[in-house]
C-alpha positions as CSV (number, residue, x, y, z in Angstrom):
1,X,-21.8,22.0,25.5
2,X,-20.8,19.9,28.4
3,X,-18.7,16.9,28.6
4,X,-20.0,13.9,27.9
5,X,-22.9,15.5,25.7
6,X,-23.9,14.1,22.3
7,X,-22.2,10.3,23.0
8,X,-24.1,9.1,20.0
9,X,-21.6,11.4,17.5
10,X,-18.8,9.8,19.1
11,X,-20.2,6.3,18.8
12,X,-20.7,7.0,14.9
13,X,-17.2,8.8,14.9
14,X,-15.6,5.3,16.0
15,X,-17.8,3.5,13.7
16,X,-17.2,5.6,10.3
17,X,-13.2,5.6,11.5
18,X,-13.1,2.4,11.4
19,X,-14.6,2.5,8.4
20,X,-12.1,4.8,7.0
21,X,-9.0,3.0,8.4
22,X,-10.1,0.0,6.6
23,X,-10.7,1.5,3.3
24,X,-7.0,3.0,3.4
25,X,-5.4,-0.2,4.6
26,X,-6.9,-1.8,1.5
27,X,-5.9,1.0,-0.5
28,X,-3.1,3.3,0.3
29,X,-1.1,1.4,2.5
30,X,-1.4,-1.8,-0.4
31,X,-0.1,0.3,-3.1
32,X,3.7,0.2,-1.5
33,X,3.7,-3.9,-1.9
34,X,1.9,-3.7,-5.6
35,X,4.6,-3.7,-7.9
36,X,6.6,-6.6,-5.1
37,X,3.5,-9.0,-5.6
38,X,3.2,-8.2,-9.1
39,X,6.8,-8.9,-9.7
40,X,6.3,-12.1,-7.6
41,X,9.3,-11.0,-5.7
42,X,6.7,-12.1,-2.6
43,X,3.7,-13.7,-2.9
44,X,0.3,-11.9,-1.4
45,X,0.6,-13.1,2.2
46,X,4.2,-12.6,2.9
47,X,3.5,-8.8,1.2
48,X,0.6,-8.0,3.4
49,X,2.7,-9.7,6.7
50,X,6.0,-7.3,5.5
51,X,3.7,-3.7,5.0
52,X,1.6,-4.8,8.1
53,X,5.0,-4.5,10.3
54,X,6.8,-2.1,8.3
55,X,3.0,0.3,9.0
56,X,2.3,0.1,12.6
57,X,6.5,0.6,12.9
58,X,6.1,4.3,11.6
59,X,2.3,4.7,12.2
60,X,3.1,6.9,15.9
61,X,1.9,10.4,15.4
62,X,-0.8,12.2,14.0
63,X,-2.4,15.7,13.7
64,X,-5.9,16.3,14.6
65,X,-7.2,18.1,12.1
66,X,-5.5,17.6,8.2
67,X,-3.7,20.3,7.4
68,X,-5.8,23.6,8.4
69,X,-8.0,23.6,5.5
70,X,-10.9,25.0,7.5
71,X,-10.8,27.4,10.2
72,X,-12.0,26.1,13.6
73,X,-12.2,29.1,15.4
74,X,-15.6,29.5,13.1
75,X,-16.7,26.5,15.5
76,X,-15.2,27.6,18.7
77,X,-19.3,28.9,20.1
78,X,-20.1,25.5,19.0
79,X,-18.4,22.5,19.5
80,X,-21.2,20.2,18.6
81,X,-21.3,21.3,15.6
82,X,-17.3,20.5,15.0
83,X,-18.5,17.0,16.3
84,X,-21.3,16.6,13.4
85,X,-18.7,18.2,10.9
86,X,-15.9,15.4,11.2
87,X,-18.6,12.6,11.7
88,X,-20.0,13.7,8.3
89,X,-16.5,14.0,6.8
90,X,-15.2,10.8,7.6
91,X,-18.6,9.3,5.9
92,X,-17.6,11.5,3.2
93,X,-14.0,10.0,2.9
94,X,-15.0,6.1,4.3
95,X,-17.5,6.1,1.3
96,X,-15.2,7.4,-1.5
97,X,-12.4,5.4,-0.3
98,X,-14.1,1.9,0.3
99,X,-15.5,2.3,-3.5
100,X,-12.6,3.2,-5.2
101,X,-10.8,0.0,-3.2
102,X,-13.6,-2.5,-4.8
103,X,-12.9,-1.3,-8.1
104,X,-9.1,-1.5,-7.6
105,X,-8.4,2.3,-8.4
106,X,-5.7,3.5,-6.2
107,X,-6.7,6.8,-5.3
108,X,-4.8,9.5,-2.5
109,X,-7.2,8.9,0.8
110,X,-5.7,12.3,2.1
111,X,-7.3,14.2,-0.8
112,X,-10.6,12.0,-0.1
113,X,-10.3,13.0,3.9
114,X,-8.8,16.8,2.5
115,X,-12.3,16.5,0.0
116,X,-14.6,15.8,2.9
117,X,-13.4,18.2,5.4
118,X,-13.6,20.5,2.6
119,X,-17.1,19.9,1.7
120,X,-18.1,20.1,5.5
121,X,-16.6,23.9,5.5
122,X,-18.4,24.9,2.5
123,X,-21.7,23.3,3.7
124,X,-21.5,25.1,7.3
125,X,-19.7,28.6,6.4
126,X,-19.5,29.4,2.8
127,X,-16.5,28.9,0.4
128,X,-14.5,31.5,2.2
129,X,-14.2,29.1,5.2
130,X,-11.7,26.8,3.1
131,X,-7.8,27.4,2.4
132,X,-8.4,27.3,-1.8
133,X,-4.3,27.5,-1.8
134,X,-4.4,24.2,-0.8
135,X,-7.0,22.7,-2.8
136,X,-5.0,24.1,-5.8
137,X,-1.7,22.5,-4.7
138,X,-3.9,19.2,-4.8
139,X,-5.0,19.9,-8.3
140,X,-1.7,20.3,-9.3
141,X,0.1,17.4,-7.8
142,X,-2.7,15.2,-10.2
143,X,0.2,15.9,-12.5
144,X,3.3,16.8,-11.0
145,X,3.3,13.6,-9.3
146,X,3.3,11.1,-11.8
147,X,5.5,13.1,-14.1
148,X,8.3,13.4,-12.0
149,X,7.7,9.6,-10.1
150,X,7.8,8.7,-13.8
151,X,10.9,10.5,-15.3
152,X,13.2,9.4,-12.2
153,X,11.6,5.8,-12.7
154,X,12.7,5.6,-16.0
155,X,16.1,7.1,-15.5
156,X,16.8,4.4,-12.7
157,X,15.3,1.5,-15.2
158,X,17.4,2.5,-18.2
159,X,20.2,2.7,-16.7
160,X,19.9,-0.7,-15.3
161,X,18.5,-2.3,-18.2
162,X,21.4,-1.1,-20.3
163,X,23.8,-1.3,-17.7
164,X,23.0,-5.3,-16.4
165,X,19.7,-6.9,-18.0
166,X,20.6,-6.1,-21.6
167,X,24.2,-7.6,-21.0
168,X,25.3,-10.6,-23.0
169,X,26.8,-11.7,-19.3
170,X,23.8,-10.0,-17.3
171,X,24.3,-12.1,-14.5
172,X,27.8,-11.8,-13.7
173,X,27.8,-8.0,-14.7
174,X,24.4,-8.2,-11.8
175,X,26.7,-10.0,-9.6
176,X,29.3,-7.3,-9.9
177,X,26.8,-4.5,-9.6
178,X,25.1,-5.4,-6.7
179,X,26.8,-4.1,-3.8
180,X,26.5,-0.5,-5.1
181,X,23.0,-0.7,-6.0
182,X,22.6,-2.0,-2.3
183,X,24.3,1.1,-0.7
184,X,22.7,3.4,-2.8
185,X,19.6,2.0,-2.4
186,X,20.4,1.9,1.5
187,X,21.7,5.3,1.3
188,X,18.4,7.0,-0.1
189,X,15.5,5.3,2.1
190,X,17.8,5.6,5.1
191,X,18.5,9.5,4.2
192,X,14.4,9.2,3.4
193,X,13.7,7.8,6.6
194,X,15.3,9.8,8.8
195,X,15.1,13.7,6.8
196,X,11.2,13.3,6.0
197,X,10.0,10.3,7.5
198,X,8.1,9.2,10.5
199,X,8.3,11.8,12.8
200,X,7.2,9.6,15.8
201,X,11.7,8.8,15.5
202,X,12.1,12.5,16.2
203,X,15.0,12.2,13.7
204,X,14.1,15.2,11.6
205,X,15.3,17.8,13.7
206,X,18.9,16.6,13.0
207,X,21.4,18.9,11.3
208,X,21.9,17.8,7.7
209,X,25.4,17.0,8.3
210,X,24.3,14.4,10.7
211,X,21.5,13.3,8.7
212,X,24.2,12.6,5.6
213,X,26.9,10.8,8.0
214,X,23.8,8.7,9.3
215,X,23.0,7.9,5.9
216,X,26.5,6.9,4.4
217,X,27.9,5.6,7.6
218,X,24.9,2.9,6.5
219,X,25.3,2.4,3.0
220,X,29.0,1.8,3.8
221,X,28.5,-1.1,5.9
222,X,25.4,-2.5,3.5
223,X,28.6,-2.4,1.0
224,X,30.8,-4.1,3.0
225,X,28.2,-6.8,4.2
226,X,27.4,-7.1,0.5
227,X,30.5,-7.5,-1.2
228,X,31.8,-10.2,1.4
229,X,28.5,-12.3,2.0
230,X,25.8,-11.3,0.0
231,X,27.5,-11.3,-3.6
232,X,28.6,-14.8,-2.5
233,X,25.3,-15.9,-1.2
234,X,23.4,-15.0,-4.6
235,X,26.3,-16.3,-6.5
236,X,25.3,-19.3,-5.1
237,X,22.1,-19.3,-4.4
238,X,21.7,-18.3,-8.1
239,X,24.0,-19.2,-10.4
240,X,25.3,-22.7,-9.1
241,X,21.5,-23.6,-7.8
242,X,22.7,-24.6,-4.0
243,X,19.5,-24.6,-1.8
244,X,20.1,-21.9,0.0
245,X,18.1,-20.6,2.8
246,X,17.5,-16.8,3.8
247,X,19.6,-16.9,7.1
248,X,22.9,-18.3,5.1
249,X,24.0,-15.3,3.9
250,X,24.7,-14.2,7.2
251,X,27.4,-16.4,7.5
252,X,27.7,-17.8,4.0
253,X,32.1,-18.4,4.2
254,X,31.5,-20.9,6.5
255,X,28.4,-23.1,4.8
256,X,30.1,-25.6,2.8
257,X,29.2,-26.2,-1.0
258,X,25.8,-28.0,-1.3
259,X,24.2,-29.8,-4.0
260,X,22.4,-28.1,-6.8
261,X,18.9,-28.4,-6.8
262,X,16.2,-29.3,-10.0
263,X,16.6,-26.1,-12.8
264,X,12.7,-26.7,-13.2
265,X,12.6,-26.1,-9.4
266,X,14.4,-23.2,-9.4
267,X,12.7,-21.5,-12.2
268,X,11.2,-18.5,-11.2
269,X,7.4,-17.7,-12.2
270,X,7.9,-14.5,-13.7
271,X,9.8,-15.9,-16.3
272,X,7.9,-19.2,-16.8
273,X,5.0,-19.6,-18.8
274,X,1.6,-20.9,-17.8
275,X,2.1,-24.7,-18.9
276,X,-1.3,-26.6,-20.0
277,X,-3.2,-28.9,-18.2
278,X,-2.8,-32.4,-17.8
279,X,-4.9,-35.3,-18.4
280,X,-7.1,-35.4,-15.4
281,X,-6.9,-31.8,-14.3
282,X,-9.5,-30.4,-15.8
283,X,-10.7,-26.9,-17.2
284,X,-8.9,-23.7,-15.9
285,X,-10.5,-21.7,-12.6
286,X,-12.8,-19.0,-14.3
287,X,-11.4,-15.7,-13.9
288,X,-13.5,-12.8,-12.5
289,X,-14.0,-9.6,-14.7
290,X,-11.0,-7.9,-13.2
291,X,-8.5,-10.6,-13.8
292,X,-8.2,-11.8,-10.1
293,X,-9.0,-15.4,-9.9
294,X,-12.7,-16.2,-9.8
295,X,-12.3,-18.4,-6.4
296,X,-15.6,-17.9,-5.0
297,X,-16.0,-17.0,-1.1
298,X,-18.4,-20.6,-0.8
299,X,-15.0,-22.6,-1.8
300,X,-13.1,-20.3,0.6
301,X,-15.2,-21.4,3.4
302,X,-15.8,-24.8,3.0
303,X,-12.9,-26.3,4.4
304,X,-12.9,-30.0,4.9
305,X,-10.9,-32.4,7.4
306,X,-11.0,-36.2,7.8
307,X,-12.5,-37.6,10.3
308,X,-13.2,-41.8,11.4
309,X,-16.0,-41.9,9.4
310,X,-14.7,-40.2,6.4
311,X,-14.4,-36.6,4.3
312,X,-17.2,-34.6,6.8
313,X,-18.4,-30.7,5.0
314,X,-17.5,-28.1,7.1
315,X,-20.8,-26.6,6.0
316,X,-22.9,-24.8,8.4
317,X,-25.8,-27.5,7.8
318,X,-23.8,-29.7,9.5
319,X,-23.2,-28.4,12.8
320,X,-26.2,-30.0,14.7
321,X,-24.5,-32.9,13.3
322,X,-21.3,-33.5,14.7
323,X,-19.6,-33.2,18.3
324,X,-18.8,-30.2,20.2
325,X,-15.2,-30.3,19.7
326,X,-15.8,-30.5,15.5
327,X,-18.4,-27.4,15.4
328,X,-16.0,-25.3,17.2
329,X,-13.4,-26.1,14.7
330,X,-16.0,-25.6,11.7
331,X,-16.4,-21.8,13.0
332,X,-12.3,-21.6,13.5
333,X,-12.2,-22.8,10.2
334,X,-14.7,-20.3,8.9
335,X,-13.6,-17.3,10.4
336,X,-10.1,-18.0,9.5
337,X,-11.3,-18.4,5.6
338,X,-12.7,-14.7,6.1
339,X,-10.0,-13.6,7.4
340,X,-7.4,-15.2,5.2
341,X,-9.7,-14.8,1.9
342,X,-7.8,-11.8,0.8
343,X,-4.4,-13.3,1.0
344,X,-5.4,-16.2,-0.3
345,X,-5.9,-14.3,-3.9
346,X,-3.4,-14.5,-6.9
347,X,-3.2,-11.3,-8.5
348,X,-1.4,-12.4,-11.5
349,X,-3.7,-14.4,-12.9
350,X,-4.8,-12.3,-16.1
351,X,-7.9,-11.8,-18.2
352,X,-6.6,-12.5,-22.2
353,X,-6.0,-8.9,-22.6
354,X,-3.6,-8.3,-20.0
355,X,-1.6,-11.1,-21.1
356,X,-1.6,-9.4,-24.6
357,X,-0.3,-6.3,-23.5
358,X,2.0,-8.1,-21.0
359,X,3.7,-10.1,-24.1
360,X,4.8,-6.6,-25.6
361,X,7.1,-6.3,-22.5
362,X,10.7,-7.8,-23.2
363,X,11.5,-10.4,-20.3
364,X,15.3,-10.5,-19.1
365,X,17.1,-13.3,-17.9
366,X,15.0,-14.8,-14.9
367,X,18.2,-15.4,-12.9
368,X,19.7,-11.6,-13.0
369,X,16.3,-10.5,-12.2
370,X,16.2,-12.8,-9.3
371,X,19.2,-10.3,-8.2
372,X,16.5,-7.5,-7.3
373,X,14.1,-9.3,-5.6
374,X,15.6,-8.4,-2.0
375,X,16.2,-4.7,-3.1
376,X,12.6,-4.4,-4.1
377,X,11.3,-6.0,-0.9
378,X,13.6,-3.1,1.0
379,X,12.4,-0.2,-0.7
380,X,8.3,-1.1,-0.8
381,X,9.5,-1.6,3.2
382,X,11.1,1.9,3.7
383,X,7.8,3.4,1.5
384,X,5.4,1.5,4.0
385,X,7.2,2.2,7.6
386,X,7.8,6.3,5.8
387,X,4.0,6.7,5.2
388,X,2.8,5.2,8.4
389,X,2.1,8.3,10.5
390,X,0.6,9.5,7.5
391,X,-2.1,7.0,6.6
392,X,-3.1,6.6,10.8
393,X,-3.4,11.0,10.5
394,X,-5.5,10.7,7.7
395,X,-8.0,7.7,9.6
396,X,-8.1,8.7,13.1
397,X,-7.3,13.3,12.6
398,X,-11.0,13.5,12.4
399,X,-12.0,11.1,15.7
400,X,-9.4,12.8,18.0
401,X,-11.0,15.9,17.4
402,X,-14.6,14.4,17.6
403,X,-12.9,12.6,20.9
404,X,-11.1,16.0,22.4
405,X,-14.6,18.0,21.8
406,X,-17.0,15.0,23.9
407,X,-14.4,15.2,26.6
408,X,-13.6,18.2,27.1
409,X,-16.7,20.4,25.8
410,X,-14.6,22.8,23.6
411,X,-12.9,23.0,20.4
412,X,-9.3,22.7,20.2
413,X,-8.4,25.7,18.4
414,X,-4.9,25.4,18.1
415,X,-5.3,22.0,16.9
416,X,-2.0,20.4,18.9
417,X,-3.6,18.5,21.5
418,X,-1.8,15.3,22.1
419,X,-4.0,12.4,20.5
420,X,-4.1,9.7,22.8
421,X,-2.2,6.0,22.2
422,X,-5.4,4.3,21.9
423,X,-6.8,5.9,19.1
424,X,-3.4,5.7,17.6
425,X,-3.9,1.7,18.2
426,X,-7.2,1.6,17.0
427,X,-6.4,3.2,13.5
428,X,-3.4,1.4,12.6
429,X,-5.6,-2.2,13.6
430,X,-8.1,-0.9,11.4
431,X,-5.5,0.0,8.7
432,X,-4.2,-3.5,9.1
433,X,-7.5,-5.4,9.0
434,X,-8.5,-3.4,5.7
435,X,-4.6,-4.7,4.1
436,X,-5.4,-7.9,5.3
437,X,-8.9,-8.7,3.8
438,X,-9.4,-6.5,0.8
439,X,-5.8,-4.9,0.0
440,X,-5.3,-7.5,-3.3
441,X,-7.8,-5.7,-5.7
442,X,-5.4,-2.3,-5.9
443,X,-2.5,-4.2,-5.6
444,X,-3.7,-6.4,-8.6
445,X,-4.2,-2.9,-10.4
446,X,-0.5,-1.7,-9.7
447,X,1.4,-5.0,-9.5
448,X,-0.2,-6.4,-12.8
449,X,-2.5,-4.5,-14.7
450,X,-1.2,-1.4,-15.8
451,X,1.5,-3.3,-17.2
452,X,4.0,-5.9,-16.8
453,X,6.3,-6.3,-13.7
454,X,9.3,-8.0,-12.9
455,X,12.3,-7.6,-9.6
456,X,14.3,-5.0,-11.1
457,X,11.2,-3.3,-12.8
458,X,9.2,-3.2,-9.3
459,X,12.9,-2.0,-7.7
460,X,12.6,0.8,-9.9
461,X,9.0,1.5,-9.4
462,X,9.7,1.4,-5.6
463,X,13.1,3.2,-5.5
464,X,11.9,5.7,-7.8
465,X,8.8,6.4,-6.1
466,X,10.7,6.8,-2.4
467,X,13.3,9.3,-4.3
468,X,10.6,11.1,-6.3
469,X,8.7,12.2,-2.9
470,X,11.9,13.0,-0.7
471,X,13.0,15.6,-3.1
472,X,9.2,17.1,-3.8
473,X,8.4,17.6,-0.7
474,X,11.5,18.8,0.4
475,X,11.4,21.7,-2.5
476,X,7.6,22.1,-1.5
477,X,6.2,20.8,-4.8
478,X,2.9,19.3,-4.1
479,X,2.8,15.4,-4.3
480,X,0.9,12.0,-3.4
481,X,2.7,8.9,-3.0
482,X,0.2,6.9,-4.5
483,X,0.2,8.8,-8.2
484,X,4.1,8.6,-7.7
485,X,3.7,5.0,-8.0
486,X,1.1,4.9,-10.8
487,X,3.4,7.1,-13.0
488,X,6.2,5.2,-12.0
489,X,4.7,1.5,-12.9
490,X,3.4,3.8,-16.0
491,X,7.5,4.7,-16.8
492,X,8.9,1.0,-16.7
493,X,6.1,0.2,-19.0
494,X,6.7,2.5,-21.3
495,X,10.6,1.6,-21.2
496,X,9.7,-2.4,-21.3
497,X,10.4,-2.4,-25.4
498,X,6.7,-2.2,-26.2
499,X,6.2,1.1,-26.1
500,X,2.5,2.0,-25.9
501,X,1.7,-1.2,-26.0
502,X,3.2,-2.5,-23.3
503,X,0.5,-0.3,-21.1
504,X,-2.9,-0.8,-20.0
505,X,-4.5,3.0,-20.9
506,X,-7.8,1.9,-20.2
507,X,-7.3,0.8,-16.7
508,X,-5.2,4.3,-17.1
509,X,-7.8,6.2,-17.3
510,X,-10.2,4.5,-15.0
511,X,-7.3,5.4,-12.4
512,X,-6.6,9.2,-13.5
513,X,-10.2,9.6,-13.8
514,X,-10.9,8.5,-9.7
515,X,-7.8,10.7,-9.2
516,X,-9.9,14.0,-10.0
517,X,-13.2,12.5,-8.7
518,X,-11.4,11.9,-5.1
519,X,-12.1,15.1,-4.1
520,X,-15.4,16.4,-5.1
521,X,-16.7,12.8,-4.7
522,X,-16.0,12.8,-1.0
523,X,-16.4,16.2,-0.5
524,X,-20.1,16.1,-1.9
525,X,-21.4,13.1,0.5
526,X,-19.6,15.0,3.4
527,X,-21.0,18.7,2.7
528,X,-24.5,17.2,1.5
529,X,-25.2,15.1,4.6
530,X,-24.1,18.2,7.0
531,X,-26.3,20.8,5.0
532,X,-29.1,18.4,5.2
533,X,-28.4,17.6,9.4
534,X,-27.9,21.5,10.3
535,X,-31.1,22.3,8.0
536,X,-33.1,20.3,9.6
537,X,-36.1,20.6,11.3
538,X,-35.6,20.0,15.0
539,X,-37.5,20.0,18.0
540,X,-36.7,23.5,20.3
């Protein structure tokens, strides 16, 4: 093979990459915000702004070829064939991927790219081509992960539910509290960050010694910074009602006392009720069968502006009808709508079942939980930036190595070849686009479905979650970030005073059930479509 040859596999590699990028956007990298837009600690478009920086921050390396599960010296006489083999398996994992996002099932996408690659060696050289250690490290994590996600989950939740939320005084005993759970909380992402995260900070090769200063050097200052203006700042924010802003408890000794603002105002919406309609209001908005809100893509669309001769439809039958300047804002308009449409979606709007098993949760004061609503935003931040380089090595492993073969005409058998910025850039825009337009379905299934969620139960969710895989993967225990955080929204459920109630098994088992389909599923539409292609026919 000579450079250059077969141009058309490399067009279809950038094509199903793309494809695969945006199916983990929309499902992997939207799992770390679930429980924080659940918990209406943000709302959907400042979540998907907040992972989208946090992603590309830690998205700066990746490996070209997913952990050695087939040997490529089998393909070093035929490099084309390598080419054909990660076309077919990022088709394999775009397709899994992409349909577990539409039904909202948060499945691992490296076991769908780790299923596909897999499939491809079986198809081309036999079962003894793939590394079965690994595939039985996968099978095992199905459970480990949730399990242990779940017990650390639930000893973080009870102890603050006991400690604070159950408190007569729960707000002043928050209050009290909050600097330590800052630092600690600090203290673990930072020691998270820096022992196993993004490698593209080089910070891993640090001795532990270093690595532990770094890390409580931090959490000593967040204390500091905590107990002298952040303690005040929620004090008042909170519990004398001053409006506040974000940026005062930088300096909050020197903002004088302001007015309290309207109770009603300041109520939060996890703790208010859904209040009826009014006179004049009308009929609810239908809901769509998986509880998100049934706003259909026509009303998304049709924006409308005023104009001197009244309310003009932005329709697209009414572009011959209106001046230059108007149609171009009509297709502005449009495109923005598409673009926006996901973000524009409520998540918590719920279907009467989920709001039966949500009422078997206990709700805590809405003020003390208004406590954790920063920490949770921090640790689904610190889970994002970790996982970057991750998700971009799962989306673009396979095109670097279909790139490396169509320019060089040889298989890169050690597999370390440096993988160049662009393609870096190309997967985490892809990644991106994918959060941004279709990331609310598995965040609807995390944040609100499984169960109910509130600040300090999506703090738990997230800080158990980050702890949960530090310490597994340290020890060498095989685990997947996104059934960490199913078992650990599964936990706080199961701790919210309804007991098995209070969770959503059917969605459950829709979920565990894509878990052990993830693999075979894209493994089959990989190794099927590159039996088929080398069977062939073909001209000689």
């Amino acid at each position: 093979m000579l450079p250059g040859d077969y141009t058309f596999l490399f067009a279809l590699g950038m094509i199903f990459a793309f494809l695969d990028s945006y199916g983990i956007g929309a499902n992997d990298v939207s799992n770390s915000f679930g429980a924080a837009v659940g918990s209406r600690a943000l709302n959907l478009k400042q979540a998907v702004l907040i992972a989208t920086g946090a992603f590309l921050m830690g998205s700066e390396t990746a490996d070209t070829i997913k952990g050695g599960l087939i040997d490529v010296n089998k393909f070093a006489g035929q490099p084309a064939l390598l080419m054909l083999g990660m076309v077919c398996s990022l088709v394999g994992s775009s397709t899994w991927v992409l349909f577990a996002s539409s039904r909202g099932w948060p499945v691992s996408t490296t076991h769908a790219i780790v299923g596909a690659i897999t499939g491809v060696g079986i198809a081309g050289f036999g079962t003894s081509a793939v590394q079965w250690v690994e595939i039985g490290k996968i099978v095992s994590s199905w459970l480990v992960s949730p399990v242990c996600a779940g017990l650390v989950t639930t000893f973080i939740f009870v102890i603050t539910k006991h400690l604070i939320l159950k408190h007569p005084n729960s707000l002043k005993r928050g209050l009290r509290a909050i600097p330590v759970y800052f630092s600690i909380t600090i203290f673990i992402n930072v020691f998270y960050i820096v022992f196993k995260g993004s490698p593209g900070l080089n910070l891993s090769k640090l001795p532990i010694g270093v690595i532990l200063a770094i890390s409580f050097g931090t959490a000593a200052v967040v204390f500091l910074w905590c107990f002298f203006f952040m303690r005040p700042y929620l004090r008042r924010k909170i519990e004398h009602d001053e409006p506040l802003r974000w940026y005062h408890s930088l300096y909050i000794p020197f903002v004088k006392p302001l007015p309290p603002k309207d109770l009603q105002l300041h109520q939060r919406p996890f703790q208010r009720k859904e209040q009826p309609l009014g006179e004049g209001e009308g009929p609810s908005a239908p809901h769509s069968p998986d509880g998100l809100k049934a706003k259909t893509l026509e009303e998304a669309l049709s924006p409308h502006h005023e104009s001197p001769k009244g309310t003009v439809n932005h329709g697209l039958e009414h572009l011959d009808d209106t001046p230059r300047t108007s149609r171009h804002r009509v297709l502005f308009n449009k495109l923005k709508a598409k673009l926006t449409y996901g973000m524009e979606q409520d998540i918590n709007t719920n279907t009467v079942e989920i709001d039966r098993i949500h009422d078997n949760s206990t709700r805590y004061d809405s003020k003390t939980e208004q406590l954790f609503c920063t920490l949770q935003v921090l640790t689904s931040c610190f889970a994002s930036f970790a996982h970057g380089s991750n998700d971009v090595a799962n989306a673009i492993g396979p095109l670097t190595t279909i790139f490396y073969i169509w320019k060089n005409g040889a298989v890169d058998v050690g597999g370390k070849a440096p993988v160049p910025l662009w393609i870096l850039a190309y997967g985490a825009v892809s990644i991106d686009i994918g959060l941004l337009t279709y990331g609310y379905k598995v965040m609807a299934t995390l944040g609100n479905k499984i169960t109910y969620m509130s600040p300090s139960r999506g703090f738990s969710v997230s800080l158990g979650t980050s702890l949960t895989v530090l310490t597994c993967s340290k020890l060498g225990l095989p685990i997947s970030t996104t059934h960490c955080i199913t078992g650990s929204t599964t936990a706080v459920g199961l701790c919210s005073g309804g007991g098995l109630k209070s969770v959503n098994w059917k969605i459950l088992a829709l979920v565990g059930s894509s878990w052990v389909f993830t693999l075979p599923a894209a493994g089959l539409v990989s190794g099927l479509l590159f039996a088929l292609i080398i069977n062939s026919p073909h001209k000689v």
